[in-house]
LUMPA-968252 format. One line per field, with one value per residue: chain; residue in three letters; x, y, z of N, C-alpha, C, CB in turn. Coordinates in nm, 3 decimals. Atoms other than C-alpha are relative to their C-alpha. Glycine has a CB too. Layout:
N
c c(A; ...)
r c(ALA; ...)
n_px c(X; ...)
n_py c(Y; ...)
n_pz c(Z; ...)
ca_px c(X; ...)
ca_py c(Y; ...)
ca_pz c(Z; ...)
c_px c(X; ...)
c_py c(Y; ...)
c_pz c(Z; ...)
cb_px c(X; ...)
cb_py c(Y; ...)
cb_pz c(Z; ...)
// end
This chain:
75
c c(A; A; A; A; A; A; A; A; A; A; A; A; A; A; A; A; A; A; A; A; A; A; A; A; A; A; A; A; A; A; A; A; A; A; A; A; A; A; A; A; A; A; A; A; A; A; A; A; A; A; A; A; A; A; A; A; A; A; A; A; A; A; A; A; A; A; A; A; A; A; A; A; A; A; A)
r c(UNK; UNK; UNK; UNK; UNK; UNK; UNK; UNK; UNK; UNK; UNK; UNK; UNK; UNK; UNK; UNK; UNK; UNK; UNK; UNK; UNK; UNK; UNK; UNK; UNK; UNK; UNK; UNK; UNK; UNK; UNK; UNK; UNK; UNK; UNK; UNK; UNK; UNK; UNK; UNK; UNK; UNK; UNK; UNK; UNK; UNK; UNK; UNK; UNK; UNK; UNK; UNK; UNK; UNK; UNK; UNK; UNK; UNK; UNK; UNK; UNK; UNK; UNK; UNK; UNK; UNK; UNK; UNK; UNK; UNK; UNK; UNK; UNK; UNK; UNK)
n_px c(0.116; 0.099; 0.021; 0.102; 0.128; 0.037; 0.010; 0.162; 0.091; 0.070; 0.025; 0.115; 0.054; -0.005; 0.118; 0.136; -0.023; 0.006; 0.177; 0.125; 0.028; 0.085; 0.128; 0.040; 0.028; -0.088; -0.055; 0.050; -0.051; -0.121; 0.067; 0.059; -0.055; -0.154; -0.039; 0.065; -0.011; 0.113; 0.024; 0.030; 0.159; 0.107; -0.015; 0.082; 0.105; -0.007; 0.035; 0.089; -0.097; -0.102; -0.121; -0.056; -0.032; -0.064; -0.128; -0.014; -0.053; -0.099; -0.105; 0.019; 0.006; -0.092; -0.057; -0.002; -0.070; -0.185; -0.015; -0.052; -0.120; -0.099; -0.001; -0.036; -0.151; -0.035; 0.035)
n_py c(0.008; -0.149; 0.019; 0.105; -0.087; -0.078; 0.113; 0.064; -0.125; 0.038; 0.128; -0.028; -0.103; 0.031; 0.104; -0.085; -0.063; 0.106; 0.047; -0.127; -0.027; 0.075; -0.046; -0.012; 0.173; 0.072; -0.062; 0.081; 0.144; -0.018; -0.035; 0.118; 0.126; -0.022; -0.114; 0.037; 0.162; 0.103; 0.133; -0.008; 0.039; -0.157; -0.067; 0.084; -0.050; -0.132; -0.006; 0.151; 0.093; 0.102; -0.024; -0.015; -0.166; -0.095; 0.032; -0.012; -0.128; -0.031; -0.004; -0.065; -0.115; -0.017; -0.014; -0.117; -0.110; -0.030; -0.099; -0.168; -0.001; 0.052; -0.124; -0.042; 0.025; 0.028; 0.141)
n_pz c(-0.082; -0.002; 0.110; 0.006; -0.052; 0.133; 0.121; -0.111; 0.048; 0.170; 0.072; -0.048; 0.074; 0.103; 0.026; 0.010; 0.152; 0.112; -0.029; 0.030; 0.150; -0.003; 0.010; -0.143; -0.065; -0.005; -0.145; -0.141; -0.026; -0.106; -0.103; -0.063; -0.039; -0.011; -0.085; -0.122; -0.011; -0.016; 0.083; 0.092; -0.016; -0.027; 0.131; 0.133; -0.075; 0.027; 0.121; 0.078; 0.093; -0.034; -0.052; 0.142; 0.077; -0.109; 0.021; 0.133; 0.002; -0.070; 0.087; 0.067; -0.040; -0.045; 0.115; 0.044; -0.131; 0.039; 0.136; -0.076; -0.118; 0.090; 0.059; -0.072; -0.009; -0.114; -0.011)
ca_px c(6.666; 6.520; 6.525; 6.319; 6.052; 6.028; 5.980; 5.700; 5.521; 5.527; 5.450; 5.155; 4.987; 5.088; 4.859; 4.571; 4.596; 4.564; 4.196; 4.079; 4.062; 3.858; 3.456; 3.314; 3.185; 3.508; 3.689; 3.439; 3.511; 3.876; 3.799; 3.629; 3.886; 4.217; 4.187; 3.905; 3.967; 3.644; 3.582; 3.536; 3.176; 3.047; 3.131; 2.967; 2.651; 2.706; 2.701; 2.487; 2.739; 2.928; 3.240; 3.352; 3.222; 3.374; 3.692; 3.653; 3.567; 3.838; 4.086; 3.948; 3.964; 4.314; 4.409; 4.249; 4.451; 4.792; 4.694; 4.676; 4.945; 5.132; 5.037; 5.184; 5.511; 5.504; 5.471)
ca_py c(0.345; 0.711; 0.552; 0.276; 0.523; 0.726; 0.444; 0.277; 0.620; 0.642; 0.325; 0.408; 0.717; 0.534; 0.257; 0.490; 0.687; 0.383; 0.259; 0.618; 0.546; 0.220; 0.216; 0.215; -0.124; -0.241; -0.033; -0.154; -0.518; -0.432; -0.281; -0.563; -0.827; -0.674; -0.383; -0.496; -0.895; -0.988; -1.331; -1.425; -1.618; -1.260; -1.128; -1.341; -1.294; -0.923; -0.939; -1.241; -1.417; -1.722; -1.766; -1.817; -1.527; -1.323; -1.500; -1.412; -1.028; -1.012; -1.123; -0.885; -0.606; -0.677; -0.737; -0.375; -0.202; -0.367; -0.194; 0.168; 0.075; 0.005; 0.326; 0.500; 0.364; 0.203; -0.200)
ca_pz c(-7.867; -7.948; -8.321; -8.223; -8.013; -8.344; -8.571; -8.315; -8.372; -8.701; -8.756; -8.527; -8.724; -9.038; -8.960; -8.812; -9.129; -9.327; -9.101; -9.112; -9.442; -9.417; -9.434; -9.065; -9.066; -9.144; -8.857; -8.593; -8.696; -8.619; -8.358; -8.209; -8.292; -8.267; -8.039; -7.756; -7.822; -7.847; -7.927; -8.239; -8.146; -7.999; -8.316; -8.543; -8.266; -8.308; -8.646; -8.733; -8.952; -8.941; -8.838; -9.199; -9.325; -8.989; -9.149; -9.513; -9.411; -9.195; -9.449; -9.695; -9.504; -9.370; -9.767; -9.824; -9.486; -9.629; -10.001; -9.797; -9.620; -9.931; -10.129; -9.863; -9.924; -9.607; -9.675)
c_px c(-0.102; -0.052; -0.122; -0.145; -0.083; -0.062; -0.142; -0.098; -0.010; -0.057; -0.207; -0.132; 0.020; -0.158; -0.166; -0.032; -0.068; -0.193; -0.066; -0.056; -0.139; -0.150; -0.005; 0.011; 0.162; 0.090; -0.007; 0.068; 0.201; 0.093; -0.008; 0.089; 0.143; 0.028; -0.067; 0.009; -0.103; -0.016; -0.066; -0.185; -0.064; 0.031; -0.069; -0.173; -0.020; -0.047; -0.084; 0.020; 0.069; 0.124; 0.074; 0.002; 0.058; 0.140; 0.020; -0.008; 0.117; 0.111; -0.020; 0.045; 0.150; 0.075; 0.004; 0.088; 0.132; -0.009; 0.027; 0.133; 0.108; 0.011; 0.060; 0.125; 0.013; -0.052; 0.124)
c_py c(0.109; -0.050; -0.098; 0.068; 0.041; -0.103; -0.038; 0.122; 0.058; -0.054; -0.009; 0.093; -0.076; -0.062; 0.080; 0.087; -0.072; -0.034; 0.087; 0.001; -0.158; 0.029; -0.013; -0.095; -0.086; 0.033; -0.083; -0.159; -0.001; -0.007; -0.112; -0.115; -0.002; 0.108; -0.041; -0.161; -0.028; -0.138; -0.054; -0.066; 0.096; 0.051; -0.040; -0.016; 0.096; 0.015; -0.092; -0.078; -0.105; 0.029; -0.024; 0.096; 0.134; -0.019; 0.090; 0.170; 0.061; -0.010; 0.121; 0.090; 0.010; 0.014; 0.176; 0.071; -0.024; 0.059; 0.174; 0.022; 0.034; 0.141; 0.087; -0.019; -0.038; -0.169; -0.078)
c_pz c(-0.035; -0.133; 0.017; 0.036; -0.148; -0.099; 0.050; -0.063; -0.094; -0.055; 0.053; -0.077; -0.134; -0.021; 0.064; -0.156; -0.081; 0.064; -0.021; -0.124; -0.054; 0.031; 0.199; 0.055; 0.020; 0.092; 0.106; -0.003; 0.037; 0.111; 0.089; 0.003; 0.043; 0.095; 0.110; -0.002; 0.009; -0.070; -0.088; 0.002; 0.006; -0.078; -0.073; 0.091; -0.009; -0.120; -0.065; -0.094; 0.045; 0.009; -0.137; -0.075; 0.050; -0.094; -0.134; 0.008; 0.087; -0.107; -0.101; 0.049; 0.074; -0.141; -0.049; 0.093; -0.064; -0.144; 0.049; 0.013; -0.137; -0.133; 0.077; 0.007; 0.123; 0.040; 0.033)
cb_px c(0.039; 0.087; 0.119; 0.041; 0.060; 0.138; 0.131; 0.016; 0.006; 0.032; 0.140; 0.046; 0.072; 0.122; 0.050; 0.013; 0.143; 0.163; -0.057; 0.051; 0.206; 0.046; -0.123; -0.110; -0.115; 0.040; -0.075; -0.197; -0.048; 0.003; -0.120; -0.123; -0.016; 0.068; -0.035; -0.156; 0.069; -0.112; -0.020; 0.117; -0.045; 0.000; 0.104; 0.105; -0.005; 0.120; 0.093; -0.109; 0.098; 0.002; 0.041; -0.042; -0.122; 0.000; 0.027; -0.119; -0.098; 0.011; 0.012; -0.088; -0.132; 0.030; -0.082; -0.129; -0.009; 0.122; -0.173; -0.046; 0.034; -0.063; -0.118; -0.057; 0.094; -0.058; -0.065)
cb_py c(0.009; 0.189; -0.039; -0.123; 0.162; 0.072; -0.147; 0.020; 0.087; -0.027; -0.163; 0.054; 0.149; -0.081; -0.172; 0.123; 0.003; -0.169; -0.040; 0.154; -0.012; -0.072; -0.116; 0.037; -0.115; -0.014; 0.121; -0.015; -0.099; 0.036; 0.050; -0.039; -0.089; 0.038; 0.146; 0.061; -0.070; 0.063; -0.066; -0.060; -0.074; 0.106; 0.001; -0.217; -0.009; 0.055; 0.007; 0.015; 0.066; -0.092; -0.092; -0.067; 0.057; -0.059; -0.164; -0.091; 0.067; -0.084; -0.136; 0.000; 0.023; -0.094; -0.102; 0.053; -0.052; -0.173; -0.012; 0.029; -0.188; -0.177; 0.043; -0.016; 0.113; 0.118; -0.052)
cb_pz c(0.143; -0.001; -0.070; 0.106; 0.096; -0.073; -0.004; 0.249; 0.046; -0.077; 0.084; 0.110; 0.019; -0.015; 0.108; 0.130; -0.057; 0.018; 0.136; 0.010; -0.105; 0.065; -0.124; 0.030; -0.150; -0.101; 0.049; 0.004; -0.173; 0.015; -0.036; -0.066; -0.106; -0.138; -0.048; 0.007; 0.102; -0.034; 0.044; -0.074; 0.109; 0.119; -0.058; -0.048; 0.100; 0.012; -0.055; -0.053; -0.056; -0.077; 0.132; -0.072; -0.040; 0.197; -0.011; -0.095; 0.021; 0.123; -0.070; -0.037; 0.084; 0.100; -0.097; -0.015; 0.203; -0.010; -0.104; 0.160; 0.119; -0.063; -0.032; 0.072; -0.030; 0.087; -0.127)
// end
C-alpha cells in the first residue's frame, strides 16, 4: 500500500517534469482538456480551430509528452 502511494507520486512529478518541459501553448491546451475538462467545442472557440486540428495538436503533443516521458526512463 505505502508502495503504491510512492509510485502514484512519482509517477506524479515524473509527468509534471515531463509538461514543464512542453512549450506553453501546448501546456494550456492540456490544461484545458485534461485537467479543467473543458469541452472540446470551447476549445476549438478558444482557440479558433477545428475540431480536427484540436485533434491533430492534441495527438502531437501527447506523442511529444510520451517522448519526455520516455527519455526519462519512465515509459
Amino acid at each position: 500500500m505505502i508502495e503504491d502511494k510512492e509510485d502514484e507520486i512519482l509517477v506524479s512529478i515524473a509527468v509534471k517534469e515531463a509538461v514543464s518541459r512542453l512549450a506553453k501553448e501546448e501546456q494550456e491546451l492540456l490544461l484545458l482538456r485534461y485537467v479543467n475538462e473543458v469541452p472540446v467545442s470551447d476549445i476549438c472557440s478558444i482557440l479558433n480551430i477545428s475540431r480536427f486540428s484540436l485533434y491533430r495538436k492534441t495527438l502531437k503533443i501527447l506523442k511529444k509528452l510520451k517522448n519526455v516521458l520516455g527519455e526519462e526512463d519512465f515509459a
